[in-house]
N, C-alpha and C positions, 0 to 999 in steps of 0.2 A: 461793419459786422459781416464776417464772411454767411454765404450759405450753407444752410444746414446739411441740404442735398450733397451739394459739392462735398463739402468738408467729408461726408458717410463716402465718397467715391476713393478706390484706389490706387496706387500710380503704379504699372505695372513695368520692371525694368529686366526685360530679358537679354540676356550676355554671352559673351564665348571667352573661352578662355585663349589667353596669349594673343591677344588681338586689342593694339591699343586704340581702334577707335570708340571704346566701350570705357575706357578711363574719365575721360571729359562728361563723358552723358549721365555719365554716375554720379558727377558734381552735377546735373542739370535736375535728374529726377533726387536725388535730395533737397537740393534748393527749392523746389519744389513742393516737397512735401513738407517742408517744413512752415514756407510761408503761407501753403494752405491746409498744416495742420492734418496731415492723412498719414497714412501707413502704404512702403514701398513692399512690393513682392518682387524679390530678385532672383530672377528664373536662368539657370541655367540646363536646359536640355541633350543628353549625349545621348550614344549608343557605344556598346559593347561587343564588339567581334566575339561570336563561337562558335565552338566546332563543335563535331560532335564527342570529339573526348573527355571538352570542358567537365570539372565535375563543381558541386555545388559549394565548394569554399573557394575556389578557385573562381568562378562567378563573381561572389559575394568581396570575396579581394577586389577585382576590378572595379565594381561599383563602388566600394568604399574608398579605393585610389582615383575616381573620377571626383566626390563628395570633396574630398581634399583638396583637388588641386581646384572647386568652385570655393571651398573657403578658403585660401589661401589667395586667392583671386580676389575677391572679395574684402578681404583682410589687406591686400597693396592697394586698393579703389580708399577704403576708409583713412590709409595714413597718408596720400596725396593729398584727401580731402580736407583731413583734419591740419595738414602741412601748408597747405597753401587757399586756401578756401574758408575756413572756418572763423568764425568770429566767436570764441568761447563765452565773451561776456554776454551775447545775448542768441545762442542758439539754445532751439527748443529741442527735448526729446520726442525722435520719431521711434516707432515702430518696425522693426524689420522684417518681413516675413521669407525664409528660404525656401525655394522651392526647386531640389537639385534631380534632377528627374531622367529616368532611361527614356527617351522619346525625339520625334521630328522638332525642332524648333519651331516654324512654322507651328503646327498640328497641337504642340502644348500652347500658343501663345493663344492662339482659336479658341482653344480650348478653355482657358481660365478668362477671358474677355468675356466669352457667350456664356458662361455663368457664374462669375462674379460679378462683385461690387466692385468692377474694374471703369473709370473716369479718365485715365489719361495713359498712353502708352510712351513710352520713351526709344525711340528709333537711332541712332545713329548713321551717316552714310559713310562712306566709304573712298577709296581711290581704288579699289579692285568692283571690276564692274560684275559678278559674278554675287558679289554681295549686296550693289546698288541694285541689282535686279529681283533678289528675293526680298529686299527691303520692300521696293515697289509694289511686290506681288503680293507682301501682308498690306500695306497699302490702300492695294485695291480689293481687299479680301469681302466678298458681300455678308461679314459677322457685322461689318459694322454698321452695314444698311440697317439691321435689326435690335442693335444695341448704341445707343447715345455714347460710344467712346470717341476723345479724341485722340492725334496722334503728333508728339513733338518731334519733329524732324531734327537732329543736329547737323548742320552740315560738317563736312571733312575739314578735318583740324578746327572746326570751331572751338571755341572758348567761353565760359560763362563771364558774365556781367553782368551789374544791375541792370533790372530791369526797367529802364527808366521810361522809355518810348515803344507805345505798339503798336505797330500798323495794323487795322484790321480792313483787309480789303473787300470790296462787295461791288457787284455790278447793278447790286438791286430788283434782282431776280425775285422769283417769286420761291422761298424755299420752305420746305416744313421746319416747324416750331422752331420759323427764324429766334422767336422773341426769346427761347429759350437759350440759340446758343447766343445770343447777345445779353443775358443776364449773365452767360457763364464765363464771356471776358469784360465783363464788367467787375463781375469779383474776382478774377485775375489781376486785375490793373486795381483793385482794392486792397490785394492781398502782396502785391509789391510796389502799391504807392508811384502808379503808371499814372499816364498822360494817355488815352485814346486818340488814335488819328485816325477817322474815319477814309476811307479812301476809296472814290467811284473814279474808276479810268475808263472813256468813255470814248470810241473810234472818231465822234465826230467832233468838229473843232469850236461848235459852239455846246457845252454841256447844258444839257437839260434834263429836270425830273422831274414829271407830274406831281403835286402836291397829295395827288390820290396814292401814292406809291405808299405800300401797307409798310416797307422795309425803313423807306426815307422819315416815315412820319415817326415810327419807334426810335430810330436815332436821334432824330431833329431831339423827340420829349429826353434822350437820353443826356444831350448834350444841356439843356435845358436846365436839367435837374444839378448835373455839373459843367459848370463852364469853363473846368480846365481840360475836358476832352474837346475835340474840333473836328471839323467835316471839309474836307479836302477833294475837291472835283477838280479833274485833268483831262485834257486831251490828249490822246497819241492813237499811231497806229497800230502799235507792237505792246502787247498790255503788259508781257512779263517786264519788258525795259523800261514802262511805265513804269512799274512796282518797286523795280528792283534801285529805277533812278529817285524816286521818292524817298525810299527806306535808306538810302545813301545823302541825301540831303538833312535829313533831320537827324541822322544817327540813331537812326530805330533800332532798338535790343532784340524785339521780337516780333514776328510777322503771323497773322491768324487770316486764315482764308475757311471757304465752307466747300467741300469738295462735294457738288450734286449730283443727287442721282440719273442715271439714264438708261434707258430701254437697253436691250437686248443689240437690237440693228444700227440704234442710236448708236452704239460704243464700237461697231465697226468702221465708224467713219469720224466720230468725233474726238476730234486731239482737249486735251484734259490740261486746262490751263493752272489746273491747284496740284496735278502731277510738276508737272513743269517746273512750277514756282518751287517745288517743295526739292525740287532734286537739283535745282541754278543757283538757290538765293544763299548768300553770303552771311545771314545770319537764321537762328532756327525759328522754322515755321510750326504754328499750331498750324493743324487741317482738321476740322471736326468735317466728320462724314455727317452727312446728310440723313436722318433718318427715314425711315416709308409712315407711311399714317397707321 
């Protein structure tokens, strides 16, 4: 039984048009919402050159030739889908919401996160770094310190697949309402019939974890309750290559990390290892932001 919560959450999928790394993520946030039963907002944000001789049908043209070429856009994403993707005997009807809008990309996406019933954002990265960089910067955007979304990374030319294996890595940190975002890839891997791989990559070469550890003892009960999830401790010195060597051994689909909060001075110096992970790894990452109390 999925959660009720989850299931009320929306998957928010913002796009550009003529730009095909938004093709594949469009198979991602569907498959998505379908396996968990929710409703996609597919947000296309433009603007409009004018001057000052623009007059107001001549406006109203442009915005309506911008609407077009988002459903038209939209319309080639649904027959790739339906073309190569789709399983007719047993796919469920989702919900579409459009949302074709004169505005910042950026600044709309802020915007419908910090006050909708928005649960999962749908990102794609790029090979133009100009776009991996504003990717980043919604990323690190602090809407989400204050709203429980997370964020699926696809990487460049990635490719959907079942979702059979999920890394969910953790150092065991002390994070706010860990236990929360561990219910929430729990009914992930519920809702596409996952296998859990807990994963603690630890610098030194004998791994150890206090049995007091608030995070360890939730998983241990989690693994407990099902024993086809598992708990995977590692050494190395280098934790992305740890991660990245792991999720390549077992042929993991998808990779879930918890990106934490940190101070002000903290984040002048500290290098951000769920950045990292989310803009190297070879298949798409979940990163749930960290909430504040």
């Amino acid at each position: 039984m999925i959660n009720q919560a989850l299931i009320m959450k929306k998957i928010l999928f913002p796009f550009e048009i003529d730009n095909p790394i938004y093709r594949e993520a469009y198979v991602f946030a569907v498959k998505f919402a379908r396996n968990l039963n929710t409703e996609v907002i597919l947000l296309n944000s433009f603007t409009v050159e004018v001057d000052n001789a623009i007059t107001k049908d001549k406006y109203t043209r442009l915005i309506r030739d911008k609407w077009l070429k988002a459903y038209n856009e939209i319309s080639m994403y649904n027959q790739y889908y339906l073309e190569d993707h789709a399983r007719v005997d047993s796919e469920l009807q989702i919900k579409f919401d459009h949302r074709f809008i004169h505005g910042i990309f950026k600044d709309e996406i802020r915007k419908i996160a910090g006050e909708e019933a928005v649960g999962l954002i749908v990102l794609p990265l790029s090979n133009r770094k100009e776009i991996n960089k504003r990717q980043l910067e919604i990323i690190r955007d602090n809407i989400f310190e204050k709203n429980r979304v997370s964020l699926l990374v696809i990487p460049f030319q990635g490719t959907f697949s079942p979702i059979r294996n999920i890394v969910f890595s953790t150092d065991f940190k002390k994070v706010n309402h860990f236990s929360q975002y561990l219910e929430d890839v729990v009914h992930f891997a519920q809702a596409f019939d996952s296998t859990i791989h807990f994963l603690h990559v630890s610098s030194k070469e004998h791994v150890e974890v206090g049995e007091e550890n608030e995070a360890y003892q939730m998983i241990k009960h989690t693994i407990e309750k099902n024993k086809r999830h598992i708990l995977k401790q590692v050494s190395g010195k280098n934790v992305i290559e740890s991660v990245n060597q792991y999720v390549g051994e077992i042929n993991a689909d998808l990779l879930v990390v918890i990106k934490q909060q940190h101070y002000f001075l903290e984040t002048l110096f500290h290098h951000s290892i769920s950045d990292d992970i989310s803009l190297n790894s070879r298949i798409p990452v979940l990163m749930m932001r960290e909430k504040g109390d």
